[in-house]
BATI-522458 format. One record per atom (N, C-alpha, C): x negated, y negated, z. Coordinates in steps of 0.02 Angstrom, whole numbers, plus 50000, padded with zeros to 5 digits. Atoms other than C-alpha are relative to their C-alpha. Example, Ala and Ser with C-alpha at 12.3 -4.5 7.8 and 13.67 -1.06 7.14 Angstrom:
499555005950000493855022550390499554994050000500425005949997493165005350357500394994550037
END
This chain:
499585006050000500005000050000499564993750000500385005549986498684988350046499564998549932500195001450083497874991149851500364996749973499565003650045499214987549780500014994150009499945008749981499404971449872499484994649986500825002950013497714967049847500134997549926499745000050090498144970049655500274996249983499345004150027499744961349653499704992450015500235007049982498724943849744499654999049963500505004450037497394945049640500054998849907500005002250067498384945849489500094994649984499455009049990499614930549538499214994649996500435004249987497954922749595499594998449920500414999850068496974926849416500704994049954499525005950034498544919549331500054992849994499945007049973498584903249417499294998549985500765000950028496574902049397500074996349926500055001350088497054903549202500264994549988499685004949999498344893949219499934992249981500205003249972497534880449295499094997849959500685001950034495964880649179500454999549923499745000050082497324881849009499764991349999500115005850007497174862149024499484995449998500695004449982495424857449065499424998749931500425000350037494404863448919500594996149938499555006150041495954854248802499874993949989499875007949970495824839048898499144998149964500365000550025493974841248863499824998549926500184999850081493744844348679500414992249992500015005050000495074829848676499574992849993500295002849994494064819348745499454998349984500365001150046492694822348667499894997649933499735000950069493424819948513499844993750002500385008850000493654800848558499464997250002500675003749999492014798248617499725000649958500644999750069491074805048463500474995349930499855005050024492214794448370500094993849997499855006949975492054778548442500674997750011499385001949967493734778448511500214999950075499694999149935493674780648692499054998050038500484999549924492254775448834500274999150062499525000249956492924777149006499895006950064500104994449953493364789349155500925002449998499344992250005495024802849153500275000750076500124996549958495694807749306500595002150004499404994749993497054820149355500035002350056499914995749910497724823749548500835004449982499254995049966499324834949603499784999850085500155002449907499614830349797499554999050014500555002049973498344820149800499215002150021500364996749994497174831749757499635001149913500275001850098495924830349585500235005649973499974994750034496194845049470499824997149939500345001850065495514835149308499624993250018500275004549992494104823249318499364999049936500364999850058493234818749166499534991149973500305007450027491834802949116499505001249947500064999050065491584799148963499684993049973500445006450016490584783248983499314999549949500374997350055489634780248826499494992350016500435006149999488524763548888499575000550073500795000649944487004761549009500294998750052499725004449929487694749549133500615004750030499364996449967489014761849187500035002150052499794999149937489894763549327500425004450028499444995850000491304771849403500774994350001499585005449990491894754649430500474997249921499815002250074493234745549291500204994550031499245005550008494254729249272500705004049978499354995850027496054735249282500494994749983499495004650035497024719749214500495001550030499355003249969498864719749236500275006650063499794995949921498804735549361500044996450056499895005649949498444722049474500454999350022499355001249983500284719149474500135005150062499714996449968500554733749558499884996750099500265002849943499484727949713500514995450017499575007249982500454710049709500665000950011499334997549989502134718149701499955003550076499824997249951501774728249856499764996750051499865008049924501224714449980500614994549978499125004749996502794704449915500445002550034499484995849949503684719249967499855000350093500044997749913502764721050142500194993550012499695007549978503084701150160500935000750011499214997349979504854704950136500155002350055500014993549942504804720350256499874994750050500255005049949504144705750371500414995850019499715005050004505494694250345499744992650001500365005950017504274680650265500234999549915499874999950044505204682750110500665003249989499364995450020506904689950008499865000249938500064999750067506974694849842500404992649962499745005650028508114679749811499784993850024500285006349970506934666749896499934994749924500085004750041506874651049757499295000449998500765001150027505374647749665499944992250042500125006749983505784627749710499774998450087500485000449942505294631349879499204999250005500635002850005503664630549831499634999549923500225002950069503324626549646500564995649958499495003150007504804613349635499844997849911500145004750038503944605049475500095006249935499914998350050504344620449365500675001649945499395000149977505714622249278500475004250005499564995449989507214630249321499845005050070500394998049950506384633849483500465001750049499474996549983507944632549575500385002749994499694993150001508634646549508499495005149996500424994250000507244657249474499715002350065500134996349939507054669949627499385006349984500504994850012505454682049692500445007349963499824995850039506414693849605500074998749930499815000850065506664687449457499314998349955500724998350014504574685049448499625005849986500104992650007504354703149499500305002549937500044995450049505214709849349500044998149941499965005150076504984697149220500705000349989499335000450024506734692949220500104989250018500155006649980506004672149248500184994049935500055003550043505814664649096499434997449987500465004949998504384656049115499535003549949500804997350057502924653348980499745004550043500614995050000501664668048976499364994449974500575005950017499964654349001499525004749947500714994050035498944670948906500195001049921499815000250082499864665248743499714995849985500595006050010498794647848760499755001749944500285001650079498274644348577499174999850025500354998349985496604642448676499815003750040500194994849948496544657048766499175002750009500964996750008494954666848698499494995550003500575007849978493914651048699499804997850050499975003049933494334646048857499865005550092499874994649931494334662648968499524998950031500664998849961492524661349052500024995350021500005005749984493064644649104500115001150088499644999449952493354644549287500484994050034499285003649987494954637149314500274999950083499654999249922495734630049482500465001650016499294997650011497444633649534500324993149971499705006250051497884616249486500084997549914499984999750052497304617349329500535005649959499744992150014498204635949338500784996549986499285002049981499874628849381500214994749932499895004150076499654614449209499835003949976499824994650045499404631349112500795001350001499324997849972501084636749179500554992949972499435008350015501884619349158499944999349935500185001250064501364617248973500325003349951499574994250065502444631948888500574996750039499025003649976504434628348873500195008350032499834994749981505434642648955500235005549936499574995250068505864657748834500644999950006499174997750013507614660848905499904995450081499875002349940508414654649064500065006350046500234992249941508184666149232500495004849971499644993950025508964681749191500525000849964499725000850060509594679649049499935005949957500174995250058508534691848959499245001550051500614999849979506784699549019499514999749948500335002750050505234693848931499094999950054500674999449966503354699049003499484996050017500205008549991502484683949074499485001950062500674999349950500594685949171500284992150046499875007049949501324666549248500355003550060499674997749937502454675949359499645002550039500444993849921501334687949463499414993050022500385005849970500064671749462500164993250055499215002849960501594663649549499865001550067499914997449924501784675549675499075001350029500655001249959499924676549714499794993050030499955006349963499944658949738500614998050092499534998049949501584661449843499825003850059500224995749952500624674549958499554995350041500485007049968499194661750000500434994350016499735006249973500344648150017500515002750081499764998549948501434657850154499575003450063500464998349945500034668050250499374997750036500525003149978498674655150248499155002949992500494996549985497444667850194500025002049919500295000350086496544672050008500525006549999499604994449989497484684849908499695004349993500494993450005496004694649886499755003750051499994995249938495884698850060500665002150023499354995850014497754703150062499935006449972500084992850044497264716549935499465003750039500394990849961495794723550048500425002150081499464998949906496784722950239500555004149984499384997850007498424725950173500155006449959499984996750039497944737650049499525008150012500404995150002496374746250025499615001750053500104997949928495684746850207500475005550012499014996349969497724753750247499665007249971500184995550031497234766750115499395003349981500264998150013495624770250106499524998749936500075002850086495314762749919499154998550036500695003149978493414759349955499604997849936500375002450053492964753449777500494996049960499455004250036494414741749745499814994150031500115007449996494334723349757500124994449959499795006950071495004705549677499254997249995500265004750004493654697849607500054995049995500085006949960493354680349651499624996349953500355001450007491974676749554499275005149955500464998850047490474677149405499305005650058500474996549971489224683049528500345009150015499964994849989490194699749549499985004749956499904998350032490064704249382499645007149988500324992749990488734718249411500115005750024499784993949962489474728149500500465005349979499394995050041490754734549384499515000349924500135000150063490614738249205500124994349950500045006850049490274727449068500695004149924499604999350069491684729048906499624998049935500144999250088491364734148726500324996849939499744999050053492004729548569499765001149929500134997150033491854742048420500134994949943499915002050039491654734548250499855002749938500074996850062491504749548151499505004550005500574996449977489834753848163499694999350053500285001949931489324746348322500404997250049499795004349961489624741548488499684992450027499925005949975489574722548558500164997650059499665003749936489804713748736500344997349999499805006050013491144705248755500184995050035500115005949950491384689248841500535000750069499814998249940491974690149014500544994150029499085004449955493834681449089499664997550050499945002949940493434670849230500545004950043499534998449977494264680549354500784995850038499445004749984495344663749427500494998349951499285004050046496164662849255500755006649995499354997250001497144678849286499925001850069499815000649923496954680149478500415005350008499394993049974498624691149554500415002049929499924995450059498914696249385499695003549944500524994350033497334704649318499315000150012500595003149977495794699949442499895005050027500454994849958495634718649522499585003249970500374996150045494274728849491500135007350052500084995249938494454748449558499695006449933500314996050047494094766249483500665005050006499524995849997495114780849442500375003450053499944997649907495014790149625500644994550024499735004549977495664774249688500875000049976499355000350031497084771449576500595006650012499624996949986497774786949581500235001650093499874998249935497484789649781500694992650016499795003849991498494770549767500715000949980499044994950042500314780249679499965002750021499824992149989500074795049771500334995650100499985004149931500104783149958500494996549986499485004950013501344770549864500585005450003499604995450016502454785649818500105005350063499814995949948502334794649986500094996850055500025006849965502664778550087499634997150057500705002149947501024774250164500184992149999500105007450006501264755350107500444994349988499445003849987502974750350081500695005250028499744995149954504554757150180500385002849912499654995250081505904769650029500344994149990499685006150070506874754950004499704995949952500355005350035505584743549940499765005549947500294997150024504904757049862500745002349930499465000050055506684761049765500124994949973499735007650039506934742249731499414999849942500345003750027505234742349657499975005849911500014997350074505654755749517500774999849974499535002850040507134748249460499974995549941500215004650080507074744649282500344996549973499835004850032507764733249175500155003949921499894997950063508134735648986499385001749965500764999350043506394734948928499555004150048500244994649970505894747549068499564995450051500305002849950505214732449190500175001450057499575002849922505444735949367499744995950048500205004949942504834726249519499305002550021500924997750001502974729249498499855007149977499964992650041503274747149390500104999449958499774998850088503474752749223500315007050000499604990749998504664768949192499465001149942500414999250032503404777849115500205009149967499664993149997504384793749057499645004749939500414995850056503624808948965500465005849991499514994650005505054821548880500554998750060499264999649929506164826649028499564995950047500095002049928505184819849175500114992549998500075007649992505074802249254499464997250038500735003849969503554792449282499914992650014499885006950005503174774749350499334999450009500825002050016501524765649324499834994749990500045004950021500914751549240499145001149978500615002850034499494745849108499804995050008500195007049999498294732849091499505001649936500415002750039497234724848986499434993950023500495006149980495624711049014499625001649961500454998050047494464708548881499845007949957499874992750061494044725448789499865005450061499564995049938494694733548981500405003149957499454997150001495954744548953500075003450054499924994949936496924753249091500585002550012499564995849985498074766049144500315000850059499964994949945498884773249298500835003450035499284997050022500544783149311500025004250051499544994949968501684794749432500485004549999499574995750005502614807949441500315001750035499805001749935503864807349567499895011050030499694994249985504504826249557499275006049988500734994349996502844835049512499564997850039500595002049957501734824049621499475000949977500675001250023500574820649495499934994349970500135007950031499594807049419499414999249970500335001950036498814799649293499464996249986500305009250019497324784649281499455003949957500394997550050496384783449129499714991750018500315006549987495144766949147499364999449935500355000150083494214761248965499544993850014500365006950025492854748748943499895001749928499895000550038492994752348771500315004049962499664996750042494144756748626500154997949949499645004150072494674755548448500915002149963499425000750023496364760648468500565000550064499515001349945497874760048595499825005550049500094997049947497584764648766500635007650013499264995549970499424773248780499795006749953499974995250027498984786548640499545004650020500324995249975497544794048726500315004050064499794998849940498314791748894500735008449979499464995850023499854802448790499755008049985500544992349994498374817348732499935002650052500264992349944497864820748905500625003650045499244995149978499764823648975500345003749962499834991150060500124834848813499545003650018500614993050021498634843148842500095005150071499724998349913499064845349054500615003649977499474997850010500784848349017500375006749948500184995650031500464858948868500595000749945499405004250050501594848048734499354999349919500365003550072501124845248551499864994149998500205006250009500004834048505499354997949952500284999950077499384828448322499154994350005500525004049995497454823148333499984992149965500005007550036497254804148257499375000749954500355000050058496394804948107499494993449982500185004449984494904794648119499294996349915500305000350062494284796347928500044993049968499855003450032493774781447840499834999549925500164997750067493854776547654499424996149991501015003750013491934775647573499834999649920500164999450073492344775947380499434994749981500345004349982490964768147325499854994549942499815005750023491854757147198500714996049990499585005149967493024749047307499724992650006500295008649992492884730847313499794998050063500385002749946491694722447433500454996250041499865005149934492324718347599500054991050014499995007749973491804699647583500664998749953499535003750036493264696547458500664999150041499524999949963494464698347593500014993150067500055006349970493684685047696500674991849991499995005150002494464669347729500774998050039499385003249943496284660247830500615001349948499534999550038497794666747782500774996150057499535002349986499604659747829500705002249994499664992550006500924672947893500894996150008499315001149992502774669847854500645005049997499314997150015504424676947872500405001349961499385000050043505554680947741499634992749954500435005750051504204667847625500574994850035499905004149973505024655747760499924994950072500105001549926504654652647940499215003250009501005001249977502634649747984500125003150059500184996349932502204663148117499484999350032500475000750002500684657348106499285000349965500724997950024498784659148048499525004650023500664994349985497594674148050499234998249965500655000750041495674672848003499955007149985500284994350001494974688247926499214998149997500665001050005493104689547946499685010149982500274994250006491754703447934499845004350044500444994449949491464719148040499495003349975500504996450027490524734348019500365002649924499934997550095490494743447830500755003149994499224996349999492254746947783500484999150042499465001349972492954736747898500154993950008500095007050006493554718747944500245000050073499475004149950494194708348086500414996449993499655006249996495774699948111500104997550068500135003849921495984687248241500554994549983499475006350031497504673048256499414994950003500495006550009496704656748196500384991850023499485005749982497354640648291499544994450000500475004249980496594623848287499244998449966500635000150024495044630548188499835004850037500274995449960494474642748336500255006749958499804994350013494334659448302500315003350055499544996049943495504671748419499485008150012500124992249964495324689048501499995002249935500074994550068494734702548348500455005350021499814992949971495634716148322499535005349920500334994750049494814730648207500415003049939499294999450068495444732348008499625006849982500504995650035494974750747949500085001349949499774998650052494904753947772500275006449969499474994950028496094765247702499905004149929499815001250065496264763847513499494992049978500565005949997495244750047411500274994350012499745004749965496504738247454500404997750061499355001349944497414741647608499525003050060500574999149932496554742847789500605002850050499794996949936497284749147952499884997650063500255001549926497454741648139500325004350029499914996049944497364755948252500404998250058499734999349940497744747148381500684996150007499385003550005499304739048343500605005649936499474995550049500004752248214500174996049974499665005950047500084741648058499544999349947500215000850078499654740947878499884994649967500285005750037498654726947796499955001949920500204997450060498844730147602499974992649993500175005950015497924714847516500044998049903499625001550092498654705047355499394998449957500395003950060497684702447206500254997749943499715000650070497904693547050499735002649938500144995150079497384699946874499354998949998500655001650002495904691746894499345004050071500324995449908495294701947063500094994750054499955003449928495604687547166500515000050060499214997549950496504690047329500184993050014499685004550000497864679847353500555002150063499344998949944498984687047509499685005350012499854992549953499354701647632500465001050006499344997549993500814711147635500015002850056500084995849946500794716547817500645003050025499434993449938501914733547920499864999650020499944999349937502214736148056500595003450022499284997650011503664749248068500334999649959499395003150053505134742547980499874992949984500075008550020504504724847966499545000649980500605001450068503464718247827500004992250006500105006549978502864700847846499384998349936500475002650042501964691647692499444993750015500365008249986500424679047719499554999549932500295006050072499744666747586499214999850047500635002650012497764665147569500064991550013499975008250023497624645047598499034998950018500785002749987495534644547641499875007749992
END
């Protein structure tokens, strides 16, 4: 009897072993995949109760760390000391903005709730025509607050929801203005002390820049540094820096209510139409339900996701990439979960009498229905077979994004999913772009 039993544990046990390794070498080759394609540098990680079962780094640069910039995860942090302020009764979800930012507008109606889930109105300051120019600037809050003041409102308070970095910069201001105390030590006391987080922290400041990783951007054939955000210009909405460990041990404590009580914690995954909730994102995969939130900061990218009912979780953390964070983050939970999932085809075209790259150069002018000015793009040069576009305002050039060539006239942005086919006239000269993007097609005129 006691064989058998032996037998029967160590089959269940062998099973679960297999089990439990079907996902790892997947996740691997995956991952590999990106890195030898210049699509992914970064770190992986994978818990179940708070416990790793996939941990993977895939950092492809010297200076590497374990450390990242996590951009708008940040939120998450700022959402859950709003909530413990609440819990405190130093706050309500319907407290007025005009209590303490009277001068914006629509202030007396717009409530901390209506900041938390972008349901405010208020300009997004990270649309600033000089944004990329200006990021390494270090900005005061006064100056922060005439960012904020300078855009008109999109809609009136909850009207409609509409994704706006001004709001969480709001309520970080709002935290310091009620407790008398920075919000970056809010985030270590209230937070990562509480929890343990021992490699999380708001940066403050240029001098901390060593300590984390530096960001890439691919241009085909090479990588590039790229210029570094002042951390005061996105502050409580994209100034933390942490690592994967962290993040996930920070959903697994949020989600088992180390840090806010279940109500705050149900208010704060209540979504909206566009899947905003009160410092969450429904982050759903097939049948299950996941809440999370991304970021972005310079050529950051970042991940980090939950699973209420399996008690697992996700953070993927990038200092560089040449195509959307969400589609890798989507490979390694097909590959865990053990869902189809169609590699990204990273072939480019090399005929080698396609027309030279420079003829594509120069400011084009993108309209609607050949009626309504959306604006101006520059195209410039990347690496071989490829270009940059960037919006062009003012004369400055903008943020690049990566064009890959396709066909001899039509390129590819990865990271936006969208088709650049480029006009010529009889004579070879280009004269427009016919740009997709799904179901929309948008024409721009050559004018320089």
């Amino acid at each position: 009897m006691k064989k058998i039993w032996f037998i029967f544990v160590f089959t269940i046990f062998s099973l679960v072993s297999a089990q439990n390794a079907d996902y790892k070498k997947p996740i691997d080759s995956l991952m590999n995949y990106f890195q030898e394609n210049n699509a992914f540098s970064g770190s992986v990680l994978l818990q179940k109760n708070g416990e790793t079962i996939y941990k993977g780094e895939f950092n492809k640069f010297p200076d590497s760390t374990d450390k990242y910039r996590i951009g708008s995860i940040t939120k998450i942090f700022t959402s859950i000391i709003i909530f413990q302020l609440i819990e405190e009764g130093k706050l309500t979800l319907d407290t007025k903005l005009n209590q303490f930012y009277p001068a914006i507008k629509y202030a007396d109606k717009i409530t901390i709730g209506n900041l938390l889930n972008h349901t405010s109105g208020i300009y997004n300051y990270l649309e600033w025509e000089d944004y990329y120019i200006s990021k390494r600037k270090n900005y005061s809050k006064e100056e922060m607050l005439k960012l904020i003041l300078q855009g008109k409102p999109d809609f009136k308070p909850g009207d409609d929801c509409g994704y706006s970095n001004s709001n969480y910069t709001l309520l970080g201001y709002i935290i310091e203005d009620i407790t008398k105390k920075s919000y970056a030590d809010h985030v270590k006391i209230r937070i990562a002390d509480k929890t343990g987080l021992k490699n999380t922290y708001c940066e403050t400041s240029e001098t901390e820049y060593s300590k984390r990783n530096t960001s890439y951007l691919f241009d085909g054939e090479k990588w590039s540094k790229e210029p570094e955000t002042n951390p005061g210009f996105t502050f409580a909405a994209g100034a933390i820096v942490s690592t994967t460990e962290d993040l996930s041990k920070l959903m697994n404590e949020l989600f088992n209510g180390k840090l806010v009580s279940r109500n705050s914690l149900i208010q704060m995954q209540k979504t909206n139409a566009k899947g905003y909730g009160y410092g969450l994102f429904k982050t759903p995969f097939y049948e299950k339900s996941g809440y999370g939130h991304s970021g972005r900061i310079d050529e950051f990218h970042s991940f980090t996701g939950y699973f209420p009912d399996e008690k697992v979780s996700i953070s993927v953390l990038s200092n560089g990439t040449n195509m959307k964070l969400n589609e890798i983050v989507l490979g390694v939970i097909s590959k865990y979960y053990q869902k189809r999932y169609t590699y990204p085809d990273f072939t480019t075209y090399k005929k080698e009498t396609a027309p030279p790259t420079e003829i594509y150069h120069g400011v084009y002018k993108a309209q609607l229905a050949g009626i309504i000015t959306l604006g101006k793009i520059q195209i410039t040069q990347a690496g071989k077979n490829h270009l940059f576009l960037s919006m062009y305002e003012n004369g400055n050039d903008g943020e690049k994004m990566l064009l890959e060539r396709k066909s001899d006239n039509t390129f590819y942005a990865r990271k936006n999913n969208a088709e650049l086919q480029f006009l010529l006239d009889k004579k070879g000269k280009v004269t427009g772009i016919q740009m997709k993007q799904g179901k929309q097609s948008i024409k721009c005129k050559k004018i320089a």
